[in-house]
N, C-alpha and C positions, 0 to 999 in steps of 0.2 A: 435831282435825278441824274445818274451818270446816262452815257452816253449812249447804251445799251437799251439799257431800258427805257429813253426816251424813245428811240429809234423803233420798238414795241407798242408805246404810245400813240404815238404820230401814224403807223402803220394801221391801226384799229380805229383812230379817226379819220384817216385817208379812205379806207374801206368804205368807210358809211358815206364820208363824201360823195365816191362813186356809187357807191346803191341807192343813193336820193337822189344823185344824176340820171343816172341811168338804167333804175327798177331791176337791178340785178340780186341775184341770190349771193349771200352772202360764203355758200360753199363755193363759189365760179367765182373768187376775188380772191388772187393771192395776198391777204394780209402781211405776212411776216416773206421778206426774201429768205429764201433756202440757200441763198448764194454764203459759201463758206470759203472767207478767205483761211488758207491753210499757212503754216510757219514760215512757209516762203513766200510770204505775200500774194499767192497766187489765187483766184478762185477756180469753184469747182462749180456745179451744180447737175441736176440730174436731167434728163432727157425733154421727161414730163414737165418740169418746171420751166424749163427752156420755153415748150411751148405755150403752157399756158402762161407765161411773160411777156412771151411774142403776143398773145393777143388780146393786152390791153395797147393801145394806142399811147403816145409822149404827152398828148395832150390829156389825156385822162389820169395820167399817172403825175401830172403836173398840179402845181398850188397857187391859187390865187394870191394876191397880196392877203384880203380879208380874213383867208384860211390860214396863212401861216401868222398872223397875230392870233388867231384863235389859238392853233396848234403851241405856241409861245407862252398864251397865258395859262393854259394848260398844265403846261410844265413845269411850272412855277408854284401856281395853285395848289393845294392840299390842306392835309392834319395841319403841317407845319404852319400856317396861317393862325389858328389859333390859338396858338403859343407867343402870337406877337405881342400881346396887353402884359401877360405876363413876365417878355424878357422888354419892355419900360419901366416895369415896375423893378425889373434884378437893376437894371442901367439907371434911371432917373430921366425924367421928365422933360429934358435936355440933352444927356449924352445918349439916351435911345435914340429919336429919330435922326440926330450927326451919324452914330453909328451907322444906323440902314443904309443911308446917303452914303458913308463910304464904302461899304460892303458891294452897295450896287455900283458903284461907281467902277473899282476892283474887278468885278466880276464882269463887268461890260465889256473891259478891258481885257480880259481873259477871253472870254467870249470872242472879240475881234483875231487875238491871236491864236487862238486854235481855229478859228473859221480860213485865216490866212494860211497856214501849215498845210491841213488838211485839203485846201482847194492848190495850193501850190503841188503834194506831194502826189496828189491825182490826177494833176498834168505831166510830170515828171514817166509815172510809171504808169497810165493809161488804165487807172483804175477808177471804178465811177465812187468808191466809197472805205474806209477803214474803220472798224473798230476802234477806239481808245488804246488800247496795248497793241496794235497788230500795226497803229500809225507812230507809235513810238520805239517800236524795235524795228521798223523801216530808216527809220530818221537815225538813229544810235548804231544799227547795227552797220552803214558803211564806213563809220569808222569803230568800232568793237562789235563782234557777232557777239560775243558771250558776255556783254553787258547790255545790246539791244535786247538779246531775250530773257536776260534778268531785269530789261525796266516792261518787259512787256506782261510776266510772271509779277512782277512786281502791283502792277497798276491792276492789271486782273483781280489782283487778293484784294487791294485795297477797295475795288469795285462793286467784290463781291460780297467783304465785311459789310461795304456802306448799304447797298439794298436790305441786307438782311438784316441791318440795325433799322432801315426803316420801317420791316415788316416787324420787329422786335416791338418798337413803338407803337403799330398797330396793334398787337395783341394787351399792349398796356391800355391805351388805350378804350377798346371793348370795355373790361373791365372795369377802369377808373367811371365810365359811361354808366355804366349797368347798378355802380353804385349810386350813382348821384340819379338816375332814374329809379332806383328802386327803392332809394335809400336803406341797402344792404352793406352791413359793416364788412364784409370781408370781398375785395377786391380778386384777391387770387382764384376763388370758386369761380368767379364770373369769368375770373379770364381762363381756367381751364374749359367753363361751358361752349365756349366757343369753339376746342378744338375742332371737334367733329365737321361742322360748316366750314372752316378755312381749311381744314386737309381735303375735303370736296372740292375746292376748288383749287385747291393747289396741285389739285392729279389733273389737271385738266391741263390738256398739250396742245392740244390745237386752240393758237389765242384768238382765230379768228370768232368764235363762240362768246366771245365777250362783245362784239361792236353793238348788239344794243345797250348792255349795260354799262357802257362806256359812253353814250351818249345820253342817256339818263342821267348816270351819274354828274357831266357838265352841266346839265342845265339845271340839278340838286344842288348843286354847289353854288350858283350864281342867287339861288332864290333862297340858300342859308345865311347867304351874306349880306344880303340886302335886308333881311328877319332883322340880321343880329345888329346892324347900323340902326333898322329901324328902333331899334331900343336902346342901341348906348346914345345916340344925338341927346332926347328928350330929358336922359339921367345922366347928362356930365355936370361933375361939380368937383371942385380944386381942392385935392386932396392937401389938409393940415395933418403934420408940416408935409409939405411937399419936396424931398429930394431932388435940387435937379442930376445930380449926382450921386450914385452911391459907390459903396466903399469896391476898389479893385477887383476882388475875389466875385461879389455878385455881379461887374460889370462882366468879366468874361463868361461865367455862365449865359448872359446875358447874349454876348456876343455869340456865342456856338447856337442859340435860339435864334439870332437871326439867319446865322449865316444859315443855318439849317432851311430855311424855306427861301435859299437863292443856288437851290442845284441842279436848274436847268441847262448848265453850260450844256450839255450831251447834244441838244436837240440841232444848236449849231448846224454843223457840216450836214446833216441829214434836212435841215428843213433848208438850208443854201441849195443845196444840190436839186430837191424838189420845186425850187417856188420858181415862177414861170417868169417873172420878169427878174432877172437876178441881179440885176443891176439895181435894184430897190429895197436889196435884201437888209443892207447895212443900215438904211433910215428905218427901214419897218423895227427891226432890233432895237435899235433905239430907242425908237416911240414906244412899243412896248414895255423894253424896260422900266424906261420911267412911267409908266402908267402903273407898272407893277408895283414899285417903288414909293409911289407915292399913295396904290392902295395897302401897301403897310405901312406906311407911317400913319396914314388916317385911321385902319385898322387897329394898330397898335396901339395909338395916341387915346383916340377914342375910348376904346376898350378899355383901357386903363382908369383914366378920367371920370368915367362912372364905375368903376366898383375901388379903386383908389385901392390900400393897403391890402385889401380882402382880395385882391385879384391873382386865381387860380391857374394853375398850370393848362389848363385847357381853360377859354373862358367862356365857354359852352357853361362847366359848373357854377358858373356866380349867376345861374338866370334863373328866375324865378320856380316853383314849381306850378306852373300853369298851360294846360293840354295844348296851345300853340307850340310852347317854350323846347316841353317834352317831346313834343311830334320832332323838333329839331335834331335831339337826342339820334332817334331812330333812323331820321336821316339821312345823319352822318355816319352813323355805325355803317349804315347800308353804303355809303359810297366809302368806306374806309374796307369794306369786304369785300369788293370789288376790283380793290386797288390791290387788294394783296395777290391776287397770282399774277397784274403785270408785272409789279417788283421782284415777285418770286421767280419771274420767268427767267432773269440777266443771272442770276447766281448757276442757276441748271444748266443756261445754253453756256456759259462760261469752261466750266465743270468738265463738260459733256464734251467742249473743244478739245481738251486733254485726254480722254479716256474714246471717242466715240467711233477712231480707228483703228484702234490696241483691241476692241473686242466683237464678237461675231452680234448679229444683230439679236439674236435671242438673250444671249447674258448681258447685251446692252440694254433691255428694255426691263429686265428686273433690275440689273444696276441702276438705272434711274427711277425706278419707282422707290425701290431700298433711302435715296438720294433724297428724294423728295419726300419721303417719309420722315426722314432724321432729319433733316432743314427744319422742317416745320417746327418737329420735336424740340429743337435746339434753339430757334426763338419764342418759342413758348416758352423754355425752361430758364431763359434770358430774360425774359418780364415776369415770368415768377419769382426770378432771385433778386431784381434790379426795381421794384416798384416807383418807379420815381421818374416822371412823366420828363418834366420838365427837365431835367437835370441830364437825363438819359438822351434825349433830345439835342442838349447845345453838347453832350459828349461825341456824339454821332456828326455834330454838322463842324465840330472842331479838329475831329481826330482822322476823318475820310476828306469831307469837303471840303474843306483848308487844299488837301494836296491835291486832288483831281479839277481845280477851280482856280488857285494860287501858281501852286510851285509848278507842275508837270507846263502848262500854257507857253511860260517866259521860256521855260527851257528849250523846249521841242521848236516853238519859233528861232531862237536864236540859234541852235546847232543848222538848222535847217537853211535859212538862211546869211549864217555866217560868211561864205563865202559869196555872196550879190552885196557883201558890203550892207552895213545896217548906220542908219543916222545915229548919230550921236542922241538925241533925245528918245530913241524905242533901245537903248541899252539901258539907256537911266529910268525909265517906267517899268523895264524888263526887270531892271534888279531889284527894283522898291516893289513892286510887286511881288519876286519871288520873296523877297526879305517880310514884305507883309505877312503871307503865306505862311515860314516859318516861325518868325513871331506868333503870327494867331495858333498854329497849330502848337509850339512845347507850351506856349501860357494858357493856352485856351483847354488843350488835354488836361493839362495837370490841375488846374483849378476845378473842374469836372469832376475828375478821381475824387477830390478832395470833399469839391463840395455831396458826392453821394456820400461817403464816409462818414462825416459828420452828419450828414443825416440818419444814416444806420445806428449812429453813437446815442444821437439826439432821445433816437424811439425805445434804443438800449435803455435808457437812463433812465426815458419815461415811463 
């Protein structure tokens, strides 16, 4: 999740924090800041929101340690999870869980240097918080303006591709769901049926509307995972022959499947800034991580292990057809519909940053319905042409997450603090990292491309 839409996230579970603190209505809780920083780093906000921000208290607006590993594993958590059995089975039984290990490792590392940037450039310019692109055209633009706001346009597009690649996902998804529950040969019906229900929600503007099913959704999610362990433990058995390797081209599919359920970086700077002892922020990250990390390799590993060669791009489909198994089906679909207008929300408020003071407030409010109407339309029409869960999947976490997790991290650290002098050993991480980065991203894109093609060739043929 980029940095937006965690910041969406994290605000819709801080909300319900507070209304189980403190028995409040969920309209008298500002979920989402209205605070808009503009092109000149400046914020704005309205009169109203002034006040009602004035009267939540620092301590209510603050995060326990507990809360922000919550908030952490959260953002981490998803579809993308499910895809881990099957990107061991593209890797091998070996170089899958080294990969995870170093992905997260990487990305930990990214994670520390964007949380350093962001907390360093918010004492600099007295600002409590940045956007993704609005902290990188601060940082670029005092030495080039017209290349700060080309990395800050820049980072926006690729921000807003990657959401909408993971709403793309969700509508495959549904579909691939609906067949394996109904056992209906044609996938694309299914995933048109859903239109109706996801543009319902995706007109929905006020996100505080979602804090109960956002906390439903967490605790659905914890007792689908616990389901699906309960059943791959008792069925592992050592797939003949067992790859521990396989061939390049399925490893990097493989690889954009992992990296794909490691794009928490975003939550970073927003949950630092929130958690109340901050001084403990860095271990808590930590700890989480690897908790994360090592619930996918288990996930992954496991998963695998019991369905061995037969194991599907979601591995929700290799489970038996039995009314527990099914029930699972349904409640994944449900927290996967759910998910779709917080992701939907980071492409619109983006969008909207561009056009929302060029127009008067009346043709601003059919502009973005118009907006939000063709989004939806357009990843719909993206898993109509593109069926291909998995593959679609490590394209998205190869061709966005590579750069908003890899490359963008080392840089923005480094211009930022070039001049305080940097040790010799965070230049050498800074460039193995950026170099990771782009390695993962031209090998990892293009083996993607590749490998959808050959599969459009495959079904040509058959």
């Amino acid at each position: 999740m980029c940095r937006q839409q965690q910041q969406v996230l994290i605000e819709v579970l801080i909300a319900a924090d507070a209304m189980a603190n403190n028995n409040r209505s969920p309209e008298n809780i500002p979920l989402i800041s209205e605070e808009r920083v503009d092109d000149h780093g400046t914020a704005s906000e309205s009169q109203d929101d002034t006040t009602e921000k004035e009267s939540l208290t620092d301590e209510e607006n603050s995060l326990a340690t507990w809360q922000v590993m919550m908030h952490l594993f959260r953002a981490f958590a998803g579809v993308g999870i499910l895809g881990l059995p099957s990107g061991i089975h593209h890797a091998g039984i070996l170089a899958g869980p080294l990969t995870i290990v170093v992905i997260g490792a990487f990305s930990l590392y990214g994670m520390v240097l964007l949380s350093a940037t962001s907390t360093e450039i918010s004492k600099r310019t007295g600002m409590g918080s940045y956007t993704y692109g609005n902290l990188a055209k601060e940082i670029i633009s005092v030495h080039n303006v017209a290349i700060g706001y080309f990395s800050k346009v820049f980072l926006d597009t690729i921000l807003c591709a990657m959401q909408l690649g993971f709403c793309t996902v969700y509508f495959e998804f549904f579909g691939a769901t609906m067949v394996k529950l109904l056992n209906h040969p044609h996938p694309r019906l299914w995933t048109i049926s859903f239109l109706p229900v996801v543009l319902g929600l995706a007109l929905i503007t006020n996100i505080r509307k979602l804090v109960y099913s956002s906390i439903v959704a967490n605790i659905a999610l914890i007792v689908v995972l616990l389901t699906l362990f309960q059943y791959f433990i008792p069925n592992i058995k050592i797939p003949t022959p067992d790859p521990l390797i396989t061939n390049p081209m399925a490893y990097l599919v493989a690889f954009g499947q992992f990296l794909y359920g490691f794009e928490g970086i975003g939550t970073v700077p927003t949950l630092q800034n929130k958690m109340r002892e901050k001084d403990r922020f860095m271990r808590t990250l930590m700890i989480t991580l690897l908790f994360v990390a090592s619930l996918y390799i288990s996930f992954g590993t496991t998963g695998y292990l019991a369905f061995g060669s037969s194991t599907k791009p979601s591995v929700t489909f290799n489970l038996p057809d039995e009314p527990v198994y099914q029930a699972l089906h349904v409640v994944f679909i449900l927290i996967t519909l759910f998910s779709y207008p917080i992701q939907f929300f980071v492409p619109i408020d983006i969008i909207k940053s561009y056009i929302d003071h060029k127009l008067p407030n009346k043709k601003l409010i059919a502009v973005e319905l118009g907006l939000r109407v063709s989004l939806v339309l357009f990843t719909l029409g993206l898993a109509i042409a593109i069926p291909q869960l998995d593959n679609y999947m490590a394209l998205i976490g190869c061709s966005t997450a590579t750069i908003v997790t890899f490359i963008f991290p080392p840089i923005l650290h480094t211009i930022c603090f070039w001049n305080e002098g940097l040790a010799k050993w965070q230049l050498i991480l800074s460039t193995v990292t950026l170099l990771f980065g782009a390695l993962s991203f031209a090998s990892g894109t293009y083996s993607c491309i590749l490998s959808i093609i050959k599969r459009f060739q495959n079904l040509a043929a058959a």
